[in-house]
C-alpha positions in Angstrom: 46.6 -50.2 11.5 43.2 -50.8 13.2 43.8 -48.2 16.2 45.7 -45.9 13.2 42.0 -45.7 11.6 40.6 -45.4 14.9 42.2 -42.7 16.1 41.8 -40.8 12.2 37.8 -41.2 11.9 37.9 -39.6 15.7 39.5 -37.1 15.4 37.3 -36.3 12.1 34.4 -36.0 14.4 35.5 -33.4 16.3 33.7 -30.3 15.6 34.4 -26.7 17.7 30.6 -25.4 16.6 28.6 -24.1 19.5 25.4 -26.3 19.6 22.5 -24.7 18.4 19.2 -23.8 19.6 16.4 -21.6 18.6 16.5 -18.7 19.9 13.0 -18.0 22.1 11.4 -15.0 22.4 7.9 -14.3 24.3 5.7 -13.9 21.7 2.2 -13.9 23.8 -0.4 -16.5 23.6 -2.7 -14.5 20.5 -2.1 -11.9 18.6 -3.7 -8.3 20.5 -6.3 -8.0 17.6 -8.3 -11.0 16.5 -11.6 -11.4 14.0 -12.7 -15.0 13.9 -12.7 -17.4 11.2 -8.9 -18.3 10.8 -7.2 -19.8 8.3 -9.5 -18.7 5.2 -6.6 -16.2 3.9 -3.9 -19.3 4.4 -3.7 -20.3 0.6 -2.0 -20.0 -2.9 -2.4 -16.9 -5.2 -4.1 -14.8 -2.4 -4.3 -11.7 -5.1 -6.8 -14.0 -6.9 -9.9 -13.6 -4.1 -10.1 -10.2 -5.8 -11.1 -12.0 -8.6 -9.6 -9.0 -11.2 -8.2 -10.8 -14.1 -6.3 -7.5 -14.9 -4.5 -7.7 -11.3 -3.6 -11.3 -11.9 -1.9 -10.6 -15.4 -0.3 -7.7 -13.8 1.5 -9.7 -11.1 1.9 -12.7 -13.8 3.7 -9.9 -15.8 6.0 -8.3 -12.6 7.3 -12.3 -11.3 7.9 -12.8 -15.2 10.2 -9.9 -15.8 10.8 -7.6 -12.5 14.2 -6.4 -12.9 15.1 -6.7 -9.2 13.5 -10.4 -8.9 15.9 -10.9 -11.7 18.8 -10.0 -9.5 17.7 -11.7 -6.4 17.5 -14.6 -9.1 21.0 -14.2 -10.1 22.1 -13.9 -6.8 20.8 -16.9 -5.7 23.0 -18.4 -8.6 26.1 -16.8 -6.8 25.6 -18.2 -4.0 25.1 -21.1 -4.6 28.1 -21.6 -6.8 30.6 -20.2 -3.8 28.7 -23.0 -1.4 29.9 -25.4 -4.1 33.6 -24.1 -4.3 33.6 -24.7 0.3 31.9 -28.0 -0.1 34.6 -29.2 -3.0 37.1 -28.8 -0.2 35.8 -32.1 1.0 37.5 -33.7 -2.0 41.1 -34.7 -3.2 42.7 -32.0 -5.3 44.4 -33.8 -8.4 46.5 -32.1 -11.1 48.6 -33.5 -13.9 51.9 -32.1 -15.3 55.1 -32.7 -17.6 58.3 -30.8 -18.6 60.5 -31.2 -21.2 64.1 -30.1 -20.0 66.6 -28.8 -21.9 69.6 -28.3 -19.5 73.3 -27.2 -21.1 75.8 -27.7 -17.8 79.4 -25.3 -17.3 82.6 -26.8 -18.0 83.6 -24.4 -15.3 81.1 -25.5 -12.5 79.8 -29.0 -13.0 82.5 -30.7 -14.3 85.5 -30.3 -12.0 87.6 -31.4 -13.7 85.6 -32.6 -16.8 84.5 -35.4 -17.6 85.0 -37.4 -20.6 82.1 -38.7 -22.9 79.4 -37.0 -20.9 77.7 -34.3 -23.2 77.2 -30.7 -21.8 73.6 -30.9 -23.2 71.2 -32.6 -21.6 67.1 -33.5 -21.6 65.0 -34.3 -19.0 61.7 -35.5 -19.6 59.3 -35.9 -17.0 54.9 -36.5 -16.8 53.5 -36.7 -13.3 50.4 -36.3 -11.2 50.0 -34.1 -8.3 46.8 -34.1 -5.4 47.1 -32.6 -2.3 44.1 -33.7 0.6 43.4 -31.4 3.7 42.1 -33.5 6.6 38.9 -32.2 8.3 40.2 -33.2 11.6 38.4 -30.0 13.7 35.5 -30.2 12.1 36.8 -26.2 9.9 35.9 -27.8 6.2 32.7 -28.9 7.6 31.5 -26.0 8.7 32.5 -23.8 6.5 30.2 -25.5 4.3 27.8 -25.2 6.6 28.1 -21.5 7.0 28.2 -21.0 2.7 25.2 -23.4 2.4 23.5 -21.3 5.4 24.2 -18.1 3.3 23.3 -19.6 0.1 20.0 -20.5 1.4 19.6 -17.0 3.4 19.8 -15.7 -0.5 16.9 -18.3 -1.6 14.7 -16.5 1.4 16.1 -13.0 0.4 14.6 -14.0 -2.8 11.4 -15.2 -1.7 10.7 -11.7 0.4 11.7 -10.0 -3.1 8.7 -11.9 -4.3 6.6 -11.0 -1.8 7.6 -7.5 -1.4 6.8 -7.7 -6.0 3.3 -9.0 -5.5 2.3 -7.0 -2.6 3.7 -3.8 -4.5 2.0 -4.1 -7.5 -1.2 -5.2 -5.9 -1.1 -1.9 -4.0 -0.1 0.0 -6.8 -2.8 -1.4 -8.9 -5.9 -0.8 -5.9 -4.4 2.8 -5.4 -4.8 3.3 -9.4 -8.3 1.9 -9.0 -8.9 4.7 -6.4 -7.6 7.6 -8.8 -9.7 6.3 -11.3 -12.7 6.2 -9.3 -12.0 10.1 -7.7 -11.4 10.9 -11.5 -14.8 9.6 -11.9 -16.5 11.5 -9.5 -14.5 14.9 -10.1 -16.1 14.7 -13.3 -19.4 14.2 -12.1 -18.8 17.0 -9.3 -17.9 19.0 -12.3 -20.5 18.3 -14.8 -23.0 19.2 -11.8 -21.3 22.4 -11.0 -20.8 23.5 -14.8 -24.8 23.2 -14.7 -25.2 24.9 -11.1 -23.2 27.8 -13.1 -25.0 27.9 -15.8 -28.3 28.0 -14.0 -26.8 31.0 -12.2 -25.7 32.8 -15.3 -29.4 32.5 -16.4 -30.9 33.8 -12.8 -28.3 36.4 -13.1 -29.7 37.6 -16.6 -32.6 37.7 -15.2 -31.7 40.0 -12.1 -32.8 37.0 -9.8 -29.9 36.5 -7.9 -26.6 38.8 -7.8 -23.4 38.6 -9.1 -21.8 37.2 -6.3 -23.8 33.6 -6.7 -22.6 33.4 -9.8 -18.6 33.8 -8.8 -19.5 31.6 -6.4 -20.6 28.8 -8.8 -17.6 30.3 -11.0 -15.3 29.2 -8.7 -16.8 25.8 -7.5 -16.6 24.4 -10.9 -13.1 25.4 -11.5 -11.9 23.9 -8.3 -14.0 20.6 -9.4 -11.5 20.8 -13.0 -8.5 21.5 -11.0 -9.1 18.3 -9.0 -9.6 16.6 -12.1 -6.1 17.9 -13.2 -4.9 16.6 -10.0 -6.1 13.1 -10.2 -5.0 12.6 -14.3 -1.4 13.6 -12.9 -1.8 10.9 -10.1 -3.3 8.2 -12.7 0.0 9.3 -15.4 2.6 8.7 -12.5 0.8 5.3 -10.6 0.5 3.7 -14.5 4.5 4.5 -14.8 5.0 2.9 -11.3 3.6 0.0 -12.7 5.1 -0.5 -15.4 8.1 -0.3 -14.0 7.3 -3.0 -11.1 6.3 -5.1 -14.7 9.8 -4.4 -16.2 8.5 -2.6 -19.0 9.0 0.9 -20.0 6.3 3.4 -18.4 3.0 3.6 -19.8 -0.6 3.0 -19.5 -2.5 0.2 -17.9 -5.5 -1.3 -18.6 -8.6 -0.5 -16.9 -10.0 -3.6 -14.8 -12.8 -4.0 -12.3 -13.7 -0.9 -10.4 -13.3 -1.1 -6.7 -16.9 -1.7 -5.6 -17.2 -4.4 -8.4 -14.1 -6.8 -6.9 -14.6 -9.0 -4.3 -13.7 -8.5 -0.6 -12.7 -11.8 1.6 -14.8 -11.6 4.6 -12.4 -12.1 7.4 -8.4 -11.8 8.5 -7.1 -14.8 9.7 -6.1 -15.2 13.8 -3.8 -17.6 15.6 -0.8 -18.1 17.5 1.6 -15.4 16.1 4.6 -18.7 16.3 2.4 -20.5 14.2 1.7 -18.4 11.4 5.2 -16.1 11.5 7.0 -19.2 10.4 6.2 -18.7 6.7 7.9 -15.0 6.7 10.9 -15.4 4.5 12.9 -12.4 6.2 12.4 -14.3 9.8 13.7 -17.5 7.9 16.7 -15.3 6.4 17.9 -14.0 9.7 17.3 -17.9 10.9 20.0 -18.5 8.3 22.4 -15.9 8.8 22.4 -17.4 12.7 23.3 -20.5 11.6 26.1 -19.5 9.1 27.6 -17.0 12.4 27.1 -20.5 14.6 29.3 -22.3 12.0 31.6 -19.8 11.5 32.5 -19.7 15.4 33.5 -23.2 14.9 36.1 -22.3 12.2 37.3 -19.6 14.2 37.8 -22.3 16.7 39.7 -24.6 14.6 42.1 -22.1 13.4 43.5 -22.7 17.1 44.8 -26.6 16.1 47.2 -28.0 13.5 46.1 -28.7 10.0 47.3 -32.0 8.4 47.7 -32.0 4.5 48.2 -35.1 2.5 50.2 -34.6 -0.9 52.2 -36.9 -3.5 53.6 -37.1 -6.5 53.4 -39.7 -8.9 55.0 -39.9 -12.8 57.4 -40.8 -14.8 60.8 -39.0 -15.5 63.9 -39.9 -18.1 66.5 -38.4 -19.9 65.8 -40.7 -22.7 62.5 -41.4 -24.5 62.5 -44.4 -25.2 62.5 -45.3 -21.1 60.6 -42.6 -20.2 58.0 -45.4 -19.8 60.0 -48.3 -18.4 60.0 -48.7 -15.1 63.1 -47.6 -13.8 62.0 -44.1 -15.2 58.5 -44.3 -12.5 59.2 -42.0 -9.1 56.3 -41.1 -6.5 57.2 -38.7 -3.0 54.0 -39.1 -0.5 54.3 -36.6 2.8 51.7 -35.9 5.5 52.5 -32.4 6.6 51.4 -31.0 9.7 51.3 -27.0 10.6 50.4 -25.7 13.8 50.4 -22.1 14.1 52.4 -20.5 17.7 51.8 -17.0 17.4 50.1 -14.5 15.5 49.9 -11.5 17.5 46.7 -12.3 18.8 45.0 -12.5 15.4 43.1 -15.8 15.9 42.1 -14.4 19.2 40.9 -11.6 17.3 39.3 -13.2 14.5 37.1 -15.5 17.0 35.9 -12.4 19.2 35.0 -11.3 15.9 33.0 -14.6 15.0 30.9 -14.7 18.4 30.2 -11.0 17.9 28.6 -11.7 14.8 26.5 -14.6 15.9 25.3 -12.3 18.9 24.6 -10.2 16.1 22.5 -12.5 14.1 20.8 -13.6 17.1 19.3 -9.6 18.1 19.0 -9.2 14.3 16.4 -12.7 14.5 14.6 -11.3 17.5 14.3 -7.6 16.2 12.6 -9.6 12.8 10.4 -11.2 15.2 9.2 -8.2 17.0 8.9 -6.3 13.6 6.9 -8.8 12.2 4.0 -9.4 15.3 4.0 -5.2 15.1 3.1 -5.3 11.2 0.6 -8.5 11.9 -1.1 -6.1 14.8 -1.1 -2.7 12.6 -2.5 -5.3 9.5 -5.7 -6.4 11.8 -6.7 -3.3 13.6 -5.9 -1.3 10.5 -8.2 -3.3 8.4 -11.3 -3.6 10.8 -11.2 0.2 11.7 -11.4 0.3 7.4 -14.6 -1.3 7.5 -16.1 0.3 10.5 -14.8 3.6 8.7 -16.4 2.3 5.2 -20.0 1.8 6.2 -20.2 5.7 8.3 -18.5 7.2 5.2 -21.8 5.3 3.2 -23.8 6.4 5.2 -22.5 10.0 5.2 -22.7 9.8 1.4 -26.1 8.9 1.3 -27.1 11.7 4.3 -25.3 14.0 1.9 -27.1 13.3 -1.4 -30.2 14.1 0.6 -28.8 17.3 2.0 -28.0 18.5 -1.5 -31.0 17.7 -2.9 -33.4 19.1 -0.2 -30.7 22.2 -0.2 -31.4 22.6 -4.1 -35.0 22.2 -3.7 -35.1 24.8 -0.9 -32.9 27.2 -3.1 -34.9 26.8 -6.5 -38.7 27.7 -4.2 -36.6 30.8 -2.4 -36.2 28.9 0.8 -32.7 29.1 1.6 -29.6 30.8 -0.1 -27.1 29.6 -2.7 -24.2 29.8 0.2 -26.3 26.1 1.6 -26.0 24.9 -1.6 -22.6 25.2 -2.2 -21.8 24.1 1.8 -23.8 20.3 1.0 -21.9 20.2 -2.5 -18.4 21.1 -1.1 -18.9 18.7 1.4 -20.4 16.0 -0.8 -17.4 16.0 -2.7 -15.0 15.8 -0.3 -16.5 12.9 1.7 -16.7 11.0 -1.5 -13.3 11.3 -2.2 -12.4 10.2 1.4 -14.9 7.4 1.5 -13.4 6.2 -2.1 -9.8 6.4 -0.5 -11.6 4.5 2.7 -12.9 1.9 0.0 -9.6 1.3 -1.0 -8.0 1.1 2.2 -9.8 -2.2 2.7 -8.3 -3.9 0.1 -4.7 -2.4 0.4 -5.2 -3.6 4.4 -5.9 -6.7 3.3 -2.5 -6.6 1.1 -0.7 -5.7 4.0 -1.7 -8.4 6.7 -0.7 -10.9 3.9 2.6 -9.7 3.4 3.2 -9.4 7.7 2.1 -12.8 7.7 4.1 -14.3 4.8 1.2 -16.8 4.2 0.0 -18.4 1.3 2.3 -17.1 -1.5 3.2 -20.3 -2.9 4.1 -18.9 -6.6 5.0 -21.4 -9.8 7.9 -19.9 -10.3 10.8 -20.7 -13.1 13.2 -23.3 -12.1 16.5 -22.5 -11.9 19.3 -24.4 -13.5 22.9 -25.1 -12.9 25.8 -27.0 -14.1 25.9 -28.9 -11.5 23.7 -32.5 -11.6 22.0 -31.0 -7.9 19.5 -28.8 -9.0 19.0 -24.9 -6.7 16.2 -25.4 -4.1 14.5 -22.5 -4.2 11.5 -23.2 -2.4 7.9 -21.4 -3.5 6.1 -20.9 -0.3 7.0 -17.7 1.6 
């Protein structure tokens, strides 16, 4: 009995899965772009630095009621309950059942010749209880529920990069509004300054100062200032609607917040060792995930090649009679270990193993591609945001050499010094280089944005829990 239990608890350690490793990848020592100071961006609500109450009730809003986070949510759920359906393969299957028999027998067939005294009507009443136990001998229950609980967490990460990808989008979404409002804002000046420059040549025209032609040319400044303007309210109508969807709502407007020069600007991008910091990336823990559901499933595969052994009985009660349907002479119980071992299947399990290691080399390209994708975004994030602010202060500067152009150029124009053609050259160029350095302005936030979501760090959002029936609540972990 002793070497009977032996040999059983051996041969339940066996398990066909490769062994897993990490794969490695050369990653470099630092990443090609660093700006000192690391580790200042590392922490929770990163969107709050902005320090915009609007943004932050926006993005409370979007993780509230996003219709896709919602899915990834319910998804998660899925999951979830198909890793519990594998895992309950680790347990007995029991089932109950009775009959009640009512059996009339042939004079011609069963009784031969018949029999006296011995009705031809007959009932058979019977109440039993079935279970049926598959042993995990090569390790295939065991990692199957390895591979569901891999893809079940793979989903939690899936939903984590939905949450990212929610925040980051509506963060942008929100600065590039804040830039349309601001070019609204100086259309509007540009035009108000034109419509005056127009009218001033209307009245020099009256008074045979200047000819006809200035004042087409003022004419046609001002109406290209209003058709900008047009452009921009078009721009504002169609970001607000983005928004509001990203909120789950139905489009509309949003609420004005803190202009773009009035939010605050962290000082510095974090640096380190891209290992270090690429950790927190749900998508490169997702396709860590999906390796290790391929690794277990090549051990399935592998186990398919062995005999399975099935324990299953019976055990009731069965009579003719009720009144001894519970004595027991009426008890029965049949108890079979059954053992199948498949010879050939026209190469099928051959087939369906290739097909298992493919998939794991799969998984493993897949993990390194996610690596590689993810140092490129860190090193576009970081040299994309310091060009931003190199580009920022000569666009200020510009802006200010500008104002000075035009106003010595209106000055020169109004004593007879210069024509209106200089004029129109400093406004026309005014107005365009405030509209680039405004979408410059804004590039320094939305580069911020995008190094935090190619670094996956600090979103650590409160988010709902979610429930089950089952007494083992879903980890869905918050930082990503």
């Amino acid at each position: 009995m002793r070497i009977f239990v032996f040999l059983l608890l051996l041969l339940t350690a066996c398990n066909f899965k490769p062994k897993y490793e990490r794969p490695y990848l050369e990653m470099g020592d630092v990443y090609r772009f660093q700006i000192n100071n690391p580790g200042e961006y590392v922490n929770m609500a990163w969107w709050k630095q902005f320090e915009d109450p609007t943004l932050n009730y926006l993005i409370s809003v979007a993780l509230e009621n996003n219709k896709d986070l919602q899915v990834a949510t319910a998804r998660v759920l899925e999951f979830y309950a198909q890793y519990k359906v594998v895992f309950s393969q680790f347990y007995p299957e029991i089932s109950a059942g009775g009959n009640v028999d009512r059996i009339k027998l042939s004079n011609d067939i069963d009784f031969q010749p018949p029999v006296p005294g011995v009705p031809r009507i007959n009932y058979l009443y019977s109440l039993f209880l079935k279970f049926s136990y598959e042993l995990d001998f090569w390790g295939s229950i065991r990692n199957q529920t390895e591979a569901a609980k891999s893809q079940y967490l793979s989903q939690v990460y899936a939903r984590q990069n939905v949450i990212l990808s929610l925040v980051t989008s509506v963060a942008t979404a929100y600065i590039l509004l804040k830039q349309y409002w601001d070019q609204l804002e100086i259309s509007k000046l540009t035009y108000e300054s034109r419509k005056k420059s127009w009218d001033i040549a209307n009245l020099r025209f009256d008074a045979g100062l200047v000819s006809e032609l200035e004042v087409k040319q003022a004419e046609s400044e001002t109406l290209g200032a209003e058709t900008q303007i047009k452009n921009f309210e078009v721009l504002i109508a169609k970001q607000e609607d983005l928004i509001s969807v990203l909120l789950g709502q139905a489009p509309g407007p949003i609420r004005e917040g803190l202009r773009l020069s009035e939010m605050n600007l962290p000082p510095c991008v974090p640096t380190g060792l891209p290992c270090d910091l690429l950790e927190n990336r749900p998508d490169i823990k997702q396709a860590e995930e999906q390796i290790l559901a391929a690794n277990a499933d090549v051990g399935v595969a592998r186990a398919a090649f062995f005999p399975t052994f099935t324990l299953d009985g019976d055990l009731g009660q069965k009579s003719t009679a009720t009144n001894n349907f519970f004595n027991n002479s009426a008890n029965f119980f049949d108890f079979v270990v059954q053992a199948f071992q498949p010879l050939f299947t026209g190469w099928r399990l051959t087939n369906q193993l290739n097909e298992a290691e493919a998939v794991l080399l799969e998984t493993l390209y897949s993990y390194q591609q996610t690596i590689l994708t993810a140092l490129q975004e860190v090193d576009d994030a970081l040299i994309a945001h310091k060009k931003a602010k190199e580009k920022y202060q000569i666009q200020t500067q510009r802006v200010g050499a500008l104002k000075d152009y035009l106003n010595l150029a209106n000055l020169r124009y109004f004593n007879g010094q210069n024509d209106y053609l200089t004029v129109l050259d400093a406004e026309k160029t005014l107005f365009a280089t405030q509209l680039e350095a405004s979408t410059t302005e804004a590039d320094l936030y939305l580069t911020i944005i995008s190094l935090y979501k190619a670094l996956g760090q600090g979103w650590d959002v409160e988010e709902p829990e979610i429930e089950t029936d089952e007494s083992e609540p879903v980890v869905v972990e918050n930082k990503f």
